[in-house]
C-alpha positions as a Markdown table, in Angstrom:
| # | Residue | x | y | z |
|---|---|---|---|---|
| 1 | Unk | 21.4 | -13.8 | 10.9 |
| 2 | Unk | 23.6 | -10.6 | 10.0 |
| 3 | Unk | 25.7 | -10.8 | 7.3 |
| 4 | Unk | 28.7 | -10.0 | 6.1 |
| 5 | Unk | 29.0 | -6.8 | 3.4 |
| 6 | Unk | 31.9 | -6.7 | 1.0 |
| 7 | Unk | 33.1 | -3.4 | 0.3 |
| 8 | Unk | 32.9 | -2.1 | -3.4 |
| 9 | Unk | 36.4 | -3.4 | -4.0 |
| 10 | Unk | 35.6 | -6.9 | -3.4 |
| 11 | Unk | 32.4 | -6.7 | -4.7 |
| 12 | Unk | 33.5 | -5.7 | -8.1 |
| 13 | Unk | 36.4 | -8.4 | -8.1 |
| 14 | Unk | 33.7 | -10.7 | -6.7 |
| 15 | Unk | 31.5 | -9.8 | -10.1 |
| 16 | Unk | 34.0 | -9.6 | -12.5 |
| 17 | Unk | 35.1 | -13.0 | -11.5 |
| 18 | Unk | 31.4 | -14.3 | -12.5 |
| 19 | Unk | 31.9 | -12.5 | -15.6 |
| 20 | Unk | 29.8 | -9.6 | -15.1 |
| 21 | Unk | 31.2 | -6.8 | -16.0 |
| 22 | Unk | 32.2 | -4.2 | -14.1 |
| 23 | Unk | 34.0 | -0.8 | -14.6 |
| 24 | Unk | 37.5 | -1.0 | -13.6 |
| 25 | Unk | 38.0 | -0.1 | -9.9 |
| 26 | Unk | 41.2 | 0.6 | -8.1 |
| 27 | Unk | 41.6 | 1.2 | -3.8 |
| 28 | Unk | 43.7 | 3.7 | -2.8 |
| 29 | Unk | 44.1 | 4.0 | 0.6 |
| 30 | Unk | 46.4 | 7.6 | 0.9 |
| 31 | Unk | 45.8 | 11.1 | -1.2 |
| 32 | Unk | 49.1 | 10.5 | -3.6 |
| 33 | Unk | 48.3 | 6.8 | -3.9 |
| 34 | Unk | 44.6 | 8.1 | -5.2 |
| 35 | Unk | 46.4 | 10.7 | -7.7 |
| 36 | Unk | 49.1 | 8.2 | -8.8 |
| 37 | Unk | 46.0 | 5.8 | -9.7 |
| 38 | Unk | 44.1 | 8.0 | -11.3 |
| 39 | Unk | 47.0 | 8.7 | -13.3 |
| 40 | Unk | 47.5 | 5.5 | -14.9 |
| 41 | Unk | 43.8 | 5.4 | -15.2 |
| 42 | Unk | 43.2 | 8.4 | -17.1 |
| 43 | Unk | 41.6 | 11.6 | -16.1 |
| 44 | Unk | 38.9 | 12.3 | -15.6 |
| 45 | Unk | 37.6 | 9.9 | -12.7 |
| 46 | Unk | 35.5 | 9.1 | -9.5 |
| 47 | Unk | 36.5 | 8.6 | -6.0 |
| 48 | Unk | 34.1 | 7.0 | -4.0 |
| 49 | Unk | 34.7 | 5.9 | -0.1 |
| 50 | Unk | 35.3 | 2.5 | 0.5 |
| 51 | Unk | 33.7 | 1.4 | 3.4 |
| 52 | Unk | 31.6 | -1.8 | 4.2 |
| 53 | Unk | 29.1 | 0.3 | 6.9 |
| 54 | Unk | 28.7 | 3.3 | 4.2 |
| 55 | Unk | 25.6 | 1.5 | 2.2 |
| 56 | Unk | 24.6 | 5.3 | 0.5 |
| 57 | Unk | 27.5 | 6.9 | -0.4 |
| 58 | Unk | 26.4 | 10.0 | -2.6 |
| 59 | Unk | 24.5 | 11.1 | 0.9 |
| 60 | Unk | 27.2 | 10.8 | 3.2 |
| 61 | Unk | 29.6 | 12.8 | 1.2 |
| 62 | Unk | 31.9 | 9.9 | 0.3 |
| 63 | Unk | 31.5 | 10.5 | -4.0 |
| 64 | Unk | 33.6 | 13.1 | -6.0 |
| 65 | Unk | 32.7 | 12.8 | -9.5 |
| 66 | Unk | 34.9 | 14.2 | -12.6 |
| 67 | Unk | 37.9 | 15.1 | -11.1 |
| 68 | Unk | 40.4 | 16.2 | -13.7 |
| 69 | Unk | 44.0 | 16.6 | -12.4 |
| 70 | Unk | 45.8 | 15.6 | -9.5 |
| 71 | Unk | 44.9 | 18.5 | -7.7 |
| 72 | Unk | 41.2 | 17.9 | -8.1 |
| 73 | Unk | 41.9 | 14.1 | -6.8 |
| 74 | Unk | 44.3 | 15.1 | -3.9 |
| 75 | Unk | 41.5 | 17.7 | -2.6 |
| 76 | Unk | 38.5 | 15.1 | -3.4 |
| 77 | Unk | 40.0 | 12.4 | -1.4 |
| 78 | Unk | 40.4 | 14.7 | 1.8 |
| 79 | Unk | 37.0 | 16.2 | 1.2 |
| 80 | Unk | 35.7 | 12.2 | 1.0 |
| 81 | Unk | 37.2 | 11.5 | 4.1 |
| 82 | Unk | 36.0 | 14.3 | 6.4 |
| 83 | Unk | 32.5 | 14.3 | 5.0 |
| 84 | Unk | 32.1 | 10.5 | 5.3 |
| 85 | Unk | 33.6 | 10.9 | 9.3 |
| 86 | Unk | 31.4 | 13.7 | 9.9 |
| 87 | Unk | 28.3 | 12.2 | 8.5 |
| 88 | Unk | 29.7 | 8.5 | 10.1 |
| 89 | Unk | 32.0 | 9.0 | 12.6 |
| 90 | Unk | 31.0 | 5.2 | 13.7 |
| 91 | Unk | 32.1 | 3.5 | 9.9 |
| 92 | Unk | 35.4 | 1.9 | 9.5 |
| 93 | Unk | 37.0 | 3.6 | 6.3 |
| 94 | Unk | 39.8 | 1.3 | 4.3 |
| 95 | Unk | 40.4 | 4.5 | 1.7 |
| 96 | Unk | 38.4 | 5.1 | -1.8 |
| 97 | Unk | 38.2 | 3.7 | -4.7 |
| 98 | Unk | 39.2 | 5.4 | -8.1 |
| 99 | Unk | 37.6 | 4.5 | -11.3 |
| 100 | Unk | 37.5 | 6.2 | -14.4 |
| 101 | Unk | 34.5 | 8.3 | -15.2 |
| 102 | Unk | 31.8 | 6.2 | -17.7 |
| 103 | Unk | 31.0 | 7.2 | -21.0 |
| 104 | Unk | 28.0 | 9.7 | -21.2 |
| 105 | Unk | 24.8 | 8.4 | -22.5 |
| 106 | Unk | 24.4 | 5.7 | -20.3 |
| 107 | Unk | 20.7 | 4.3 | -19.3 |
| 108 | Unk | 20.6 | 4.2 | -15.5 |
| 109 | Unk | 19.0 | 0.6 | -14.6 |
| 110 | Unk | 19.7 | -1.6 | -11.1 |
| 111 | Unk | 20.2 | -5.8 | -11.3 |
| 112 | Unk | 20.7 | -7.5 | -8.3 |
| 113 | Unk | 20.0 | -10.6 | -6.4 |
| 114 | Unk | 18.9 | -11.8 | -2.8 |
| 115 | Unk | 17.5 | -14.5 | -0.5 |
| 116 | Unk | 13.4 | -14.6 | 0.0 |
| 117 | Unk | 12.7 | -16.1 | 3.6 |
| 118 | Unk | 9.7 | -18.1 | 1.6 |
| 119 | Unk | 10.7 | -18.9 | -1.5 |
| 120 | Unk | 14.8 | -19.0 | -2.0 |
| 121 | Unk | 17.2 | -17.1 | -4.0 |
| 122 | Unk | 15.5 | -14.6 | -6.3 |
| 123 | Unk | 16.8 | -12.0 | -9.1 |
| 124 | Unk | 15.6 | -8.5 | -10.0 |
| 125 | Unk | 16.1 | -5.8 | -12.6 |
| 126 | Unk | 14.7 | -2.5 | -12.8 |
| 127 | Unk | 15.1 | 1.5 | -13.7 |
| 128 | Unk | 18.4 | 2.5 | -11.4 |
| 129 | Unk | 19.5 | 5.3 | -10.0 |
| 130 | Unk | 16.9 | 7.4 | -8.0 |
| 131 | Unk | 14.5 | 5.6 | -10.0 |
| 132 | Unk | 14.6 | 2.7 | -8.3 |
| 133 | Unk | 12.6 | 3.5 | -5.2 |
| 134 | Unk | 10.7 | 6.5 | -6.7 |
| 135 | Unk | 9.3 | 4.4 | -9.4 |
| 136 | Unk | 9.8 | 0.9 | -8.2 |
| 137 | Unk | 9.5 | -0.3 | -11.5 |
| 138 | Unk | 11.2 | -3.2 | -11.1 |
| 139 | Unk | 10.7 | -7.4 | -12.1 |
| 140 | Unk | 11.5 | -10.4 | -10.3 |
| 141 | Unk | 12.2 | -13.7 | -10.9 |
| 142 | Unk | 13.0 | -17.4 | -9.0 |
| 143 | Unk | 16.9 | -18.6 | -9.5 |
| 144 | Unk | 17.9 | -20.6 | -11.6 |
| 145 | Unk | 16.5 | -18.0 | -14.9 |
| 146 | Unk | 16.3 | -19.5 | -18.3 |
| 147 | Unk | 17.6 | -17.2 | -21.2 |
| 148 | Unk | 13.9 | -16.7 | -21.7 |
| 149 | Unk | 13.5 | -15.6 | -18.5 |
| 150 | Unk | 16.1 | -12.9 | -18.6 |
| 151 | Unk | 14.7 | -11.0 | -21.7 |
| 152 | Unk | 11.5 | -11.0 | -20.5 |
| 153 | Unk | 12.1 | -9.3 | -17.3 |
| 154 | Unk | 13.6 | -6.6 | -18.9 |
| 155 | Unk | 10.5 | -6.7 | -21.2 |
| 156 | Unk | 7.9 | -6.6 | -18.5 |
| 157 | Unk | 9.3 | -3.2 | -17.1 |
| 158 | Unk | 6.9 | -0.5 | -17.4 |
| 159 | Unk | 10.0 | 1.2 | -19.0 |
| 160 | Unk | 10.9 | -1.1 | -21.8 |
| 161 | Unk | 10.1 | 1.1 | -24.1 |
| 162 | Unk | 13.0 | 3.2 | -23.3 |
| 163 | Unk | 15.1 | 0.3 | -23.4 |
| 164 | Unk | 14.1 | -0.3 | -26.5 |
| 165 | Unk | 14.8 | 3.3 | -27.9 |
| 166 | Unk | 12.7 | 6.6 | -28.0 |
| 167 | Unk | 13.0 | 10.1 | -28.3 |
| 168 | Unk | 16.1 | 10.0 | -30.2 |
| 169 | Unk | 18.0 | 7.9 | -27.9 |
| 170 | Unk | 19.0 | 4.5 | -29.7 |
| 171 | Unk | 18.4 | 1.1 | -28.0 |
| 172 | Unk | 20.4 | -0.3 | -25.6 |
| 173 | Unk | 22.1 | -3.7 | -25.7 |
| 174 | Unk | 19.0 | -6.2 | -24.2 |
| 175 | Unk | 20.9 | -9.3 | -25.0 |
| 176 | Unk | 23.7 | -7.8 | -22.8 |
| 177 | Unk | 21.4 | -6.9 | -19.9 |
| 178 | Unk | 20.0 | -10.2 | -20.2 |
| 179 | Unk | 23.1 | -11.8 | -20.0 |
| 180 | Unk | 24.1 | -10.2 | -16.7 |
| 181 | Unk | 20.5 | -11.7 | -15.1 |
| 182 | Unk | 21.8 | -14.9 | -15.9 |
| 183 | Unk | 25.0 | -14.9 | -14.3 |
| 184 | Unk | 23.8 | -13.4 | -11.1 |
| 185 | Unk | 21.7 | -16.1 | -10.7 |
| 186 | Unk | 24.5 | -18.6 | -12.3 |
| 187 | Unk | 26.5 | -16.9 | -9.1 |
| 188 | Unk | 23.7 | -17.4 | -6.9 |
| 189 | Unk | 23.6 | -21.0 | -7.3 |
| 190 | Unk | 27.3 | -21.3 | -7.2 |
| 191 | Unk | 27.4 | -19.2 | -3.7 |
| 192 | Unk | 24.3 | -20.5 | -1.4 |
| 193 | Unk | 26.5 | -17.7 | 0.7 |
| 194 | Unk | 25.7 | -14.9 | -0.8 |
| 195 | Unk | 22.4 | -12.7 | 0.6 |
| 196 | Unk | 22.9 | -9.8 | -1.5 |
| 197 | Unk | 23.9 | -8.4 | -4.5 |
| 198 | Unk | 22.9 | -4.8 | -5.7 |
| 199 | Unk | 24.8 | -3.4 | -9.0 |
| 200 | Unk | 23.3 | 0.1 | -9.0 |
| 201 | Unk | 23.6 | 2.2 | -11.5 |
| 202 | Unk | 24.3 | -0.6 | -14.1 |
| 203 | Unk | 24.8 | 1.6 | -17.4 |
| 204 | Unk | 23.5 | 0.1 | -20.9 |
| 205 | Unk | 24.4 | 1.2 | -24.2 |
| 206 | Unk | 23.6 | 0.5 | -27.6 |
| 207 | Unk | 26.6 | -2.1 | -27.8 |
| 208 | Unk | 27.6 | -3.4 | -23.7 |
| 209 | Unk | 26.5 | -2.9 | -20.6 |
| 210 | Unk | 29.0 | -2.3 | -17.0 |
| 211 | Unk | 28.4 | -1.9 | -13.7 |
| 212 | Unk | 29.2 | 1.5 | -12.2 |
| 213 | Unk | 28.7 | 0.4 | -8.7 |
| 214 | Unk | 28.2 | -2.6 | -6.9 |
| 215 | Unk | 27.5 | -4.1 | -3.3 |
| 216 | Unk | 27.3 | -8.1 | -2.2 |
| 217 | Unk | 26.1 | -9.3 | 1.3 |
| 218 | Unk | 27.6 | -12.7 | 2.5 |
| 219 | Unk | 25.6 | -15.1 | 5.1 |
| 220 | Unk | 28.2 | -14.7 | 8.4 |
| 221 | Unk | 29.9 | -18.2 | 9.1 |
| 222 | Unk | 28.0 | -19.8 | 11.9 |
């Protein structure tokens, strides 16, 4: 059965609501609206189309990152939109989003959930970013996860050892990561209608973790 894909919008408020936490994200659906958002915001930020159908954003033109002025913002959002109906001339597009630009330093990992035909609802962490599917270094487990089962995912990864600190770069915050595994699958069990969830990149640091971007696929009703 097809399902039903929340924009980034709703997928954030979706997450936020289960109390994971999620950089704050603001529609705007008109060039001014965009630069009066970013405005209250703070400069600098990110526009990213907001469309349901646009899956990859970053490759269909539809992200402008560090945009410093109003000027920069007005000029991103019309680049956003004729890239994105070039590259889609088939998506619906409600707008972007604006959010402020995260803190350097950030560790690049992906969390998400789905539904496994055989054996149910199932969560996953791993590297993020482009890492993801060039490494697939990722760990799985069956919903509902114990604390235990949280840490050791993170753990298991064949890149734990960066999590844990190397090269100079301090540790990030493992309790925090682990704490985000448990309330996707505390969300999964709430929400037998959820298929999906994919927050990618989720940014850790030494002291909190947030989700930069995020993505949730509902069952469709019958």
């Amino acid at each position: 059965m097809p399902g039903h894909a929340l924009n980034e919008i709703e997928s954030k408020a979706l997450l936020a609501g289960a109390g994971i936490p999620v950089i704050p994200t603001v529609p705007a659906r008109a060039a001014a609206e965009a630069v009066a958002v970013a405005g209250r915001l703070g400069f600098p930020v990110a526009l990213k189309v907001v469309s349901a159908a646009v899956v990859h954003k970053s490759e269909a033109g539809g992200v402008r990152l560090g945009l410093d002025s109003p000027a920069a913002v007005e000029a991103a959002f019309a680049a956003i939109l004729a890239a994105v109906g070039a590259a889609r001339p088939d998506a619906a597009i409600d707008g972007v989003s604006v959010q402020p630009m995260a803190p350097a330093g950030g560790l690049e990992l992906v969390a998400g959930a789905n539904v496994d035909p055989q054996f149910g609802p199932v969560v996953m962490c791993g590297l993020g970013g482009i890492w993801v599917e060039a490494l697939n270094d990722v760990s799985f487990r069956l919903v509902p996860l114990t604390p235990r089962d949280a840490r050791e995912m993170w753990n298991e990864l064949a890149a734990a050892a960066v999590l844990k600190g190397t090269r100079g770069r301090a540790a990030v915050a493992i309790d925090a990561l682990a704490d985000v595994l448990l309330k996707l699958s505390a969300l999964l069990v709430a929400r037998p209608d959820i298929r999906e969830i994919d927050l990618n990149p989720l940014l850790a640091y030494a002291d909190r973790v947030v989700a930069v971007d995020a993505r949730v696929l509902l069952e469709m009703a019958p």
